[in-house]
Short mmCIF file of the C-alpha atoms (twelve columns), coordinates in Angstrom:
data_MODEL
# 
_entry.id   MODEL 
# 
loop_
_atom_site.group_PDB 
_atom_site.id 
_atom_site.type_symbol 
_atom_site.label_atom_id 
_atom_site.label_alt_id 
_atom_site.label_comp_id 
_atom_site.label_asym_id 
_atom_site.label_seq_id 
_atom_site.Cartn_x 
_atom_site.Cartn_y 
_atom_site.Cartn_z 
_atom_site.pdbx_PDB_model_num 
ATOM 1   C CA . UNK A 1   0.000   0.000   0.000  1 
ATOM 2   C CA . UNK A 2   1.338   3.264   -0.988 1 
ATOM 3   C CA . UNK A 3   2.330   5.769   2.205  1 
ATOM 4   C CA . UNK A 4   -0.570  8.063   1.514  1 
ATOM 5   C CA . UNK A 5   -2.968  5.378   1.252  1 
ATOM 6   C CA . UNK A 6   -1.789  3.804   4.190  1 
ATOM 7   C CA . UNK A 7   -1.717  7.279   6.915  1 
ATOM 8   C CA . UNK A 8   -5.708  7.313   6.367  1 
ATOM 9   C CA . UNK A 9   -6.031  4.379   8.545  1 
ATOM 10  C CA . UNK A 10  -3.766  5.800   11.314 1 
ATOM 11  C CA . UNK A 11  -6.378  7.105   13.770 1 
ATOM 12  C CA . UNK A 12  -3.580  9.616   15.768 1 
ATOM 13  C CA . UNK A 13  -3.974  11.555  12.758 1 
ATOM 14  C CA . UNK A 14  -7.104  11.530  11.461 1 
ATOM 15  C CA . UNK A 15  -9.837  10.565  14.426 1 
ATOM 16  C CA . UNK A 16  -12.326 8.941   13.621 1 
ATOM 17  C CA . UNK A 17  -16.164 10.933  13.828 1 
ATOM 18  C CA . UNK A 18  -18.489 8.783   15.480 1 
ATOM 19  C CA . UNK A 19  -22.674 10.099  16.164 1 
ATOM 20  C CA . UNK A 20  -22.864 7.575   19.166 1 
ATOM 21  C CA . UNK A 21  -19.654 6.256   20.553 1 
ATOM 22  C CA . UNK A 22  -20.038 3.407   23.128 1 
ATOM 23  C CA . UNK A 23  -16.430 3.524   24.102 1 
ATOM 24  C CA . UNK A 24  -14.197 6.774   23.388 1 
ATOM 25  C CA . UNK A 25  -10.228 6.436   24.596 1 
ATOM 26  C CA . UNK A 26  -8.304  9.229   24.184 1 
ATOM 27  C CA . UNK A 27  -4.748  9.951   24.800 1 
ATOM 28  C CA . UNK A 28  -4.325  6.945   27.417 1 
ATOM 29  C CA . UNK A 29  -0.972  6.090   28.797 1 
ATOM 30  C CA . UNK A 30  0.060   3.745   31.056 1 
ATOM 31  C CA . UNK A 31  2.881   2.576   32.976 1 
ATOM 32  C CA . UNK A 32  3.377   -0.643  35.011 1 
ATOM 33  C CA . UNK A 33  4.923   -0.475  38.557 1 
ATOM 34  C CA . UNK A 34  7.979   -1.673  37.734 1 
ATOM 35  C CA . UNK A 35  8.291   1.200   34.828 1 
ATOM 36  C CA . UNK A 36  7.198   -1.032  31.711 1 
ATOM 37  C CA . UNK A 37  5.414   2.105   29.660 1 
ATOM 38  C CA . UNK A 38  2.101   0.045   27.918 1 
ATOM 39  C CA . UNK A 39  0.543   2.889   26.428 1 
ATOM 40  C CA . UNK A 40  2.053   5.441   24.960 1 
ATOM 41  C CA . UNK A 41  -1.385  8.120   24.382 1 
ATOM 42  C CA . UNK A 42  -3.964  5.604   22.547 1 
ATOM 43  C CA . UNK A 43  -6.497  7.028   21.041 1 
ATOM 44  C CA . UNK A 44  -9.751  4.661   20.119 1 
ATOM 45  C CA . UNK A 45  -13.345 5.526   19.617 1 
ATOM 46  C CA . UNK A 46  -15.960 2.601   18.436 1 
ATOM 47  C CA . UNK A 47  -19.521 3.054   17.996 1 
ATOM 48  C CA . UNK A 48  -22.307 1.450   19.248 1 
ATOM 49  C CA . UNK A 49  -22.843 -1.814  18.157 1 
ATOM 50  C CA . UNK A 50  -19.586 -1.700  15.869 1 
ATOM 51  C CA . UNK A 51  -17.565 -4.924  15.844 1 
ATOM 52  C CA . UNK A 52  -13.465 -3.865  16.091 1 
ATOM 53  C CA . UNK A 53  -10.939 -6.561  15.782 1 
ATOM 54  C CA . UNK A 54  -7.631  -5.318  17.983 1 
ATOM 55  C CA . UNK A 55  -4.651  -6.802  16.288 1 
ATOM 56  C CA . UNK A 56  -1.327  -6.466  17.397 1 
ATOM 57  C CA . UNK A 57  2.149   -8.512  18.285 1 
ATOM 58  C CA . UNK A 58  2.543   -9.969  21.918 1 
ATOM 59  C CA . UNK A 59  3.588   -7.222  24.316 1 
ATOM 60  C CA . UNK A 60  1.732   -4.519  22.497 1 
ATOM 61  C CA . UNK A 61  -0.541  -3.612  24.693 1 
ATOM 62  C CA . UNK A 62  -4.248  -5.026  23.618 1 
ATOM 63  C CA . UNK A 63  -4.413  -7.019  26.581 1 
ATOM 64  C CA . UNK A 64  -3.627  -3.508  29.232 1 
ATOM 65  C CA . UNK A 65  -6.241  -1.458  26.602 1 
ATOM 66  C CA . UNK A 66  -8.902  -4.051  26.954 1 
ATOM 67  C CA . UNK A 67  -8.231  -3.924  30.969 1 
ATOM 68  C CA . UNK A 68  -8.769  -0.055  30.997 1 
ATOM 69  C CA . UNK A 69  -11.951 -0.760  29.519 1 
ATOM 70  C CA . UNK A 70  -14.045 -1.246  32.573 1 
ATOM 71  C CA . UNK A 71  -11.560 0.513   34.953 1 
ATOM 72  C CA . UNK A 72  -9.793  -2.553  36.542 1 
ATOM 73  C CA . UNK A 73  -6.476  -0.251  35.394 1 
ATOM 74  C CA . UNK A 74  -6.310  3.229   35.437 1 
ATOM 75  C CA . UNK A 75  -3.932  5.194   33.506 1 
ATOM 76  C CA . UNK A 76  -3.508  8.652   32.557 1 
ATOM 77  C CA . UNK A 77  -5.734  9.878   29.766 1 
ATOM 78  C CA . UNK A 78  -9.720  9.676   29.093 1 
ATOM 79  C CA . UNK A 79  -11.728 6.422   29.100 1 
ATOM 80  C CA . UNK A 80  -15.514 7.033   28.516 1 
ATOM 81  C CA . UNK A 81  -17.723 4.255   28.262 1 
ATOM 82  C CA . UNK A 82  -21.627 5.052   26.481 1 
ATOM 83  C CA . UNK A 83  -20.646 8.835   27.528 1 
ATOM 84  C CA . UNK A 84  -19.697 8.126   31.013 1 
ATOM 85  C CA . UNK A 85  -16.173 8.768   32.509 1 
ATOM 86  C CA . UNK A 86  -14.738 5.902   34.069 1 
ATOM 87  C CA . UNK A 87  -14.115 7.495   37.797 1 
ATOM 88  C CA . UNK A 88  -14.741 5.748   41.224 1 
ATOM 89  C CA . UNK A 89  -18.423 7.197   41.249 1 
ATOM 90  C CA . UNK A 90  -19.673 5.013   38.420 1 
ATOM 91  C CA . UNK A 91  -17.570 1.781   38.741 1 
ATOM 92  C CA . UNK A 92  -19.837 -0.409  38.916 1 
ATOM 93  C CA . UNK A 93  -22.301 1.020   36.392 1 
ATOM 94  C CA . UNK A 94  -19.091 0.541   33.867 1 
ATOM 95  C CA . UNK A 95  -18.372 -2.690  34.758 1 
ATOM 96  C CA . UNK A 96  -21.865 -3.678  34.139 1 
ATOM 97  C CA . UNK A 97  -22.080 -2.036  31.170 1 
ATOM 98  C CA . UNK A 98  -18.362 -3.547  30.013 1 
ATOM 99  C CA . UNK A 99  -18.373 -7.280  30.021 1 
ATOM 100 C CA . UNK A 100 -14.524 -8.285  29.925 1 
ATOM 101 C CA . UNK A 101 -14.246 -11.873 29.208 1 
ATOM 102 C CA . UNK A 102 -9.969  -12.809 29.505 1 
ATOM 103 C CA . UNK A 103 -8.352  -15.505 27.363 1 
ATOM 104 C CA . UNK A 104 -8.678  -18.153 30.355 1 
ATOM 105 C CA . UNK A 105 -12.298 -18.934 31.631 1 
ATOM 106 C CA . UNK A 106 -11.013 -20.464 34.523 1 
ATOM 107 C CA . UNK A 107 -9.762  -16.818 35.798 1 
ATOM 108 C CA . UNK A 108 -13.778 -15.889 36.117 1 
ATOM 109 C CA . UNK A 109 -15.384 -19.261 36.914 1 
ATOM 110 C CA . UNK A 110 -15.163 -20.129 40.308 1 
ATOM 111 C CA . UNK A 111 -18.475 -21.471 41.277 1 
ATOM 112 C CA . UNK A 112 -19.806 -25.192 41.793 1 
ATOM 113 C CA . UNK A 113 -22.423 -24.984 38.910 1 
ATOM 114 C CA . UNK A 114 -22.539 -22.885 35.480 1 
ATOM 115 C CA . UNK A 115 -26.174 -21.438 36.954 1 
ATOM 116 C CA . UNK A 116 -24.145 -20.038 40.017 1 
ATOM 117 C CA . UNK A 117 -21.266 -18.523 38.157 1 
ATOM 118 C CA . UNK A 118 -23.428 -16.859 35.409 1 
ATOM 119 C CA . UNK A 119 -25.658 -15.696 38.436 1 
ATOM 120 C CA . UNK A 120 -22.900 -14.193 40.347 1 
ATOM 121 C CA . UNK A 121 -22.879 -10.361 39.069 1 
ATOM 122 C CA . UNK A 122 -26.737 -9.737  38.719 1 
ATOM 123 C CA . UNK A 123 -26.648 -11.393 42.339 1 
ATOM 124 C CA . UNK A 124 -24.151 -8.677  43.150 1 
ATOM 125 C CA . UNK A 125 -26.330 -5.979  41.121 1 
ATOM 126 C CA . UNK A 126 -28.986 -6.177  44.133 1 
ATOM 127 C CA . UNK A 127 -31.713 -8.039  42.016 1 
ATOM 128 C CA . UNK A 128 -34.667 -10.274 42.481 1 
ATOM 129 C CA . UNK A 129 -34.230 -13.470 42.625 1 
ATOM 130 C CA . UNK A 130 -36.505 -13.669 39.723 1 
ATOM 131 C CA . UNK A 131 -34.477 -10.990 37.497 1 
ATOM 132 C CA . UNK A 132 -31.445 -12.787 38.104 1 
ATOM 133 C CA . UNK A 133 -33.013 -16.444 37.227 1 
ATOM 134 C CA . UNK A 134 -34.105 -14.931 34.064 1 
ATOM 135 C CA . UNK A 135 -31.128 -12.932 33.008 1 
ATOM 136 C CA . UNK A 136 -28.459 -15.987 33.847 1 
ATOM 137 C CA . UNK A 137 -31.006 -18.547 31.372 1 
ATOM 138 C CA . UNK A 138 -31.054 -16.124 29.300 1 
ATOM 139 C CA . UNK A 139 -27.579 -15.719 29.378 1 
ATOM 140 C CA . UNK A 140 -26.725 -18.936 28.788 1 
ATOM 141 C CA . UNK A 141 -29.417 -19.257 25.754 1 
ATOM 142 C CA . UNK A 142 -27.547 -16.968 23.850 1 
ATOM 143 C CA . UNK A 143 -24.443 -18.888 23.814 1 
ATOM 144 C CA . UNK A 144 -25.749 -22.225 23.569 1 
ATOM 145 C CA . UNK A 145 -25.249 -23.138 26.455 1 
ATOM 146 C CA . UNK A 146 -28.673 -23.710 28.139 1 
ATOM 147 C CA . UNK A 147 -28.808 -27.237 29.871 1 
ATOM 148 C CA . UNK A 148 -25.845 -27.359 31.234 1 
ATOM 149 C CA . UNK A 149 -26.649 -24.690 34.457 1 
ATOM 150 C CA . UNK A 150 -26.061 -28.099 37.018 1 
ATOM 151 C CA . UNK A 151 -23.010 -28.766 35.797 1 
ATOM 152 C CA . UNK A 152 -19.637 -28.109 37.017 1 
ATOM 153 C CA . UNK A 153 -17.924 -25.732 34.931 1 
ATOM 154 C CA . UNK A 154 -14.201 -27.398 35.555 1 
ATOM 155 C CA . UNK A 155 -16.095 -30.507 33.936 1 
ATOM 156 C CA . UNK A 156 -16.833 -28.567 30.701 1 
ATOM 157 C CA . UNK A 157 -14.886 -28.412 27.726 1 
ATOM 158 C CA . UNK A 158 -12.210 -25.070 27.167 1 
ATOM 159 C CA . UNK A 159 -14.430 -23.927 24.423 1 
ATOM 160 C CA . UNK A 160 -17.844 -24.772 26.428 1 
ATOM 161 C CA . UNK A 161 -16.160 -23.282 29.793 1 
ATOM 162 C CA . UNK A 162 -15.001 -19.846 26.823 1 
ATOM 163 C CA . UNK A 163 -19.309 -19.822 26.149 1 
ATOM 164 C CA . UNK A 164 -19.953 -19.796 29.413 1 
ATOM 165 C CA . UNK A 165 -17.933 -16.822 30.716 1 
ATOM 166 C CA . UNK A 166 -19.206 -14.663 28.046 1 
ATOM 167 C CA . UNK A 167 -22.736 -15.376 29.755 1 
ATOM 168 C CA . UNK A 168 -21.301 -14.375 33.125 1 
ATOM 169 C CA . UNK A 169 -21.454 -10.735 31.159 1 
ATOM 170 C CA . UNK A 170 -24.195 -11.147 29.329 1 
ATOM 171 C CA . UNK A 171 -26.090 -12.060 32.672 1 
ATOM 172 C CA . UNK A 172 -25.510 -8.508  33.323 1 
ATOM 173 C CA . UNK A 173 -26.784 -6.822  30.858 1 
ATOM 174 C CA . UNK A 174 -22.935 -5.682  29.038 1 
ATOM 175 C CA . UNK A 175 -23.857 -3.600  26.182 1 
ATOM 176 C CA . UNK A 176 -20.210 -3.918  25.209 1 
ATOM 177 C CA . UNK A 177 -17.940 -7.205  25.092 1 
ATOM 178 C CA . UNK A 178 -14.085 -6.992  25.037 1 
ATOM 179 C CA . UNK A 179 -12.642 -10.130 24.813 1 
ATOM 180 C CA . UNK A 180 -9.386  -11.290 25.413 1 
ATOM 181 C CA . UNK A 181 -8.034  -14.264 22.467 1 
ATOM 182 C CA . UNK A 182 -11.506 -16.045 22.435 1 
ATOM 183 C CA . UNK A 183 -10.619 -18.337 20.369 1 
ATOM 184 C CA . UNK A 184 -7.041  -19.558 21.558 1 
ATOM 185 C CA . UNK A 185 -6.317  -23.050 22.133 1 
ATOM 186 C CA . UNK A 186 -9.355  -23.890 20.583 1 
ATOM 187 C CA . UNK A 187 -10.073 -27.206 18.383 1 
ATOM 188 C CA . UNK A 188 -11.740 -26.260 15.118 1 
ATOM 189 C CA . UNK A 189 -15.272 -27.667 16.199 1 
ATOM 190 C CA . UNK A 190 -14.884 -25.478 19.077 1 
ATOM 191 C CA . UNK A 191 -13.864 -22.852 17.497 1 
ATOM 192 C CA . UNK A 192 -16.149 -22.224 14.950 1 
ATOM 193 C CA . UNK A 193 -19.068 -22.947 17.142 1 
ATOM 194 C CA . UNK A 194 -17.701 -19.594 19.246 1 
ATOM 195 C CA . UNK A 195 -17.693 -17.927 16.404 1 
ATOM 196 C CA . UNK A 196 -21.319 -18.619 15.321 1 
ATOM 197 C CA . UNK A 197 -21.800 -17.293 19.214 1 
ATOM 198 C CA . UNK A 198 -19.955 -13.713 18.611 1 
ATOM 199 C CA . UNK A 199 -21.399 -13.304 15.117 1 
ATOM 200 C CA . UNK A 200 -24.695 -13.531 16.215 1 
ATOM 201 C CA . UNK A 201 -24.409 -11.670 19.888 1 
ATOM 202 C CA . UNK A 202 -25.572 -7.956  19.875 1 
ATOM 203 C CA . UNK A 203 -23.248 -5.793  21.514 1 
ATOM 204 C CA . UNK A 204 -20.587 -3.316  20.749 1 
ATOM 205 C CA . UNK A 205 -17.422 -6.013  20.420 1 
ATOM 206 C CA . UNK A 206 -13.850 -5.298  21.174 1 
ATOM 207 C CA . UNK A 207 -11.728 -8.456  20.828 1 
ATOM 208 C CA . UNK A 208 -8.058  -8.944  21.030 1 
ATOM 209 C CA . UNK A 209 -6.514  -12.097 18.881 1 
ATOM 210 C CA . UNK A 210 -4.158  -13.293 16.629 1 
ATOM 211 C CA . UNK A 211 -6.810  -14.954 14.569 1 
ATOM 212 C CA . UNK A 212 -6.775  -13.401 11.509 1 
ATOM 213 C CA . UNK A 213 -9.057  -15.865 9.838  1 
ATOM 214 C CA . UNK A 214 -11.719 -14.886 12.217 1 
ATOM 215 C CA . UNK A 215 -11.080 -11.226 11.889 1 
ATOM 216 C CA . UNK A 216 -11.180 -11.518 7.914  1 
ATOM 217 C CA . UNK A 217 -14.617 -13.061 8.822  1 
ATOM 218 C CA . UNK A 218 -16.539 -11.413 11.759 1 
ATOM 219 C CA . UNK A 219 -14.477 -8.093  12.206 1 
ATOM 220 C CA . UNK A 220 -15.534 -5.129  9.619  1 
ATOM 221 C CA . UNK A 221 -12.652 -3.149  11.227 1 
ATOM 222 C CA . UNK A 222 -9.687  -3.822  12.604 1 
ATOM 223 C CA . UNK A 223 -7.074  -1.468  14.768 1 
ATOM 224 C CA . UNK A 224 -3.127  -2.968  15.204 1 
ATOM 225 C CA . UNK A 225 -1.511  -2.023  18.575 1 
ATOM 226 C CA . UNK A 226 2.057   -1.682  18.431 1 
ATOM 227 C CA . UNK A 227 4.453   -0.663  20.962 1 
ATOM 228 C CA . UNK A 228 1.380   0.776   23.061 1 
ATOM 229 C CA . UNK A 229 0.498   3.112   20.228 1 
ATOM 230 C CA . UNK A 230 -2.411  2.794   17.644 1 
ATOM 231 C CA . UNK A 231 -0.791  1.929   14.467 1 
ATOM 232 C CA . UNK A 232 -3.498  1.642   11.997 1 
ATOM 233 C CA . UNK A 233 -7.211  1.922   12.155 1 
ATOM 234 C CA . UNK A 234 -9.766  1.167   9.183  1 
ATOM 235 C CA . UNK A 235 -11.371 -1.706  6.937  1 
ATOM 236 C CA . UNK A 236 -10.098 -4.972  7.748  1 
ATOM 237 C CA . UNK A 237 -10.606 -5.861  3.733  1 
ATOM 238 C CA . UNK A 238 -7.788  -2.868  3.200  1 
ATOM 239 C CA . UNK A 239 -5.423  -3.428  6.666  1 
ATOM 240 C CA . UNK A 240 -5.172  -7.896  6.397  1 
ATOM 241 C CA . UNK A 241 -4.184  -7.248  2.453  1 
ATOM 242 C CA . UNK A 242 -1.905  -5.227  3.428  1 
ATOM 243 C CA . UNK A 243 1.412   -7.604  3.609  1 
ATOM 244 C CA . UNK A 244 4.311   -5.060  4.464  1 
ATOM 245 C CA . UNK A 245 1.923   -3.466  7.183  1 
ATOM 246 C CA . UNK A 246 1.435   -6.619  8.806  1 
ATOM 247 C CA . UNK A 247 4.877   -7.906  8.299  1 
ATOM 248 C CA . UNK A 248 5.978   -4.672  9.794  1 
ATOM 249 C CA . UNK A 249 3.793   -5.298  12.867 1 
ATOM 250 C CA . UNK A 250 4.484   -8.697  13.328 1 
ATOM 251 C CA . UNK A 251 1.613   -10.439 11.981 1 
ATOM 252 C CA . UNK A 252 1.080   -13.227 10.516 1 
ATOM 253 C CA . UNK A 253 0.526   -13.184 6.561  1 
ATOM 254 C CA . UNK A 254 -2.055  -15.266 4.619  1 
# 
């Protein structure tokens, strides 16, 4: 792709201009304690109900973006989530609203049945015990995963235990999913069947992976992460046949 082309999908310098943005990030940065800079002044908006593949080499910094997300890190900058600041008076209205699901279920399922895990947050939301029978079956509808609330999620299967923390989210009501590498470690049959899942959920989507055949299939857009910073931004048709650009970033080429 010719330079010229190629600067109208970096987002630094030309933003993009959204009606309704359900997440907005502008100018983050972030630092770990032991001085590891992440971010280096992202800047991110996606609209509501927009599906965003984040692409980007290990170490780049998709995993610390998606964790900003719903405030479980806090760097310097501006996160706003469906035109709310993240800030300690509305934490748990974004974290409601954000439903981070991280590479490895077992980090989020920690109950004795799949009904008590996926009831956990709208138990924690103050509910009825009516609302929150309703919303965790429902939950679990959506990801095909009804008949199985009895059983114990470390008896499931990785992709099965993957469909069920997604519901733990959906339970409460996320109007935005970021997900971290969905479909890693996957077999195929499992794989695809998460797919047909995210293709067919809702929400505004966020997801971090190195899955490029999934992105080429489910993602309209896709943003690459590099180094912390936003590197490119724009049609995932244009960015994945874009060799150098992903060679350059250190994707993989098909």
């Amino acid at each position: 792709m010719p330079s010229e082309s190629r600067s109208t999908l970096i987002s630094e310098t030309q933003p993009r201009v959204e009606v309704a943005n359900a997440l907005e990030v502008s100018e983050l940065r972030f630092t770990y304690p032991g001085g590891e800079q992440a971010l280096h002044g992202v800047n991110l908006s996606v609209a509501a109900g927009e599906k965003v593949a984040l692409l980007g080499p290990n170490g780049a910094g998709k995993s610390t973006l998606l964790l900003h997300l719903n405030g479980i890190l806090r760097g310097e900058g501006r996160v706003a989530v469906c035109g709310q600041v993240i800030g300690d008076a509305n934490i748990k209205r974004i974290r409601a609203l954000v439903g981070l699901v991280f590479e490895y279920p077992d980090d989020q399922l920690f109950s004795p049945t799949v009904f008590e895990d996926v009831c956990y947050g709208p138990l924690y939301m103050g509910l009825s015990s009516d609302e929150i029978a309703q919303r965790a079956h429902r939950a679990l509808a959506m990801v095909g995963m009804q008949g199985f609330e009895e059983r114990m999620p470390h008896h499931l299967s990785l992709g099965q235990r993957k469909r069920v923390a997604i519901a733990t989210v959906l339970s409460m009501d996320a109007e935005i999913l970021a997900l971290d590498e969905p479909t890693a470690s996957l077999s195929p049959g499992a794989r695809r069947d998460l797919m047909g899942v995210m293709d067919e959920l809702p929400q505004t989507m966020i997801v971090s992976t190195h899955d490029i055949p999934m992105v080429r299939e489910l993602f309209p857009r896709t943003v690459i992460l590099d180094g912390g910073r936003v590197v490119a931004d724009g049609d995932t048709n244009v960015i994945l046949s874009d060799a150098s650009l992903l060679k350059e970033h250190g994707l993989e080429v098909f």
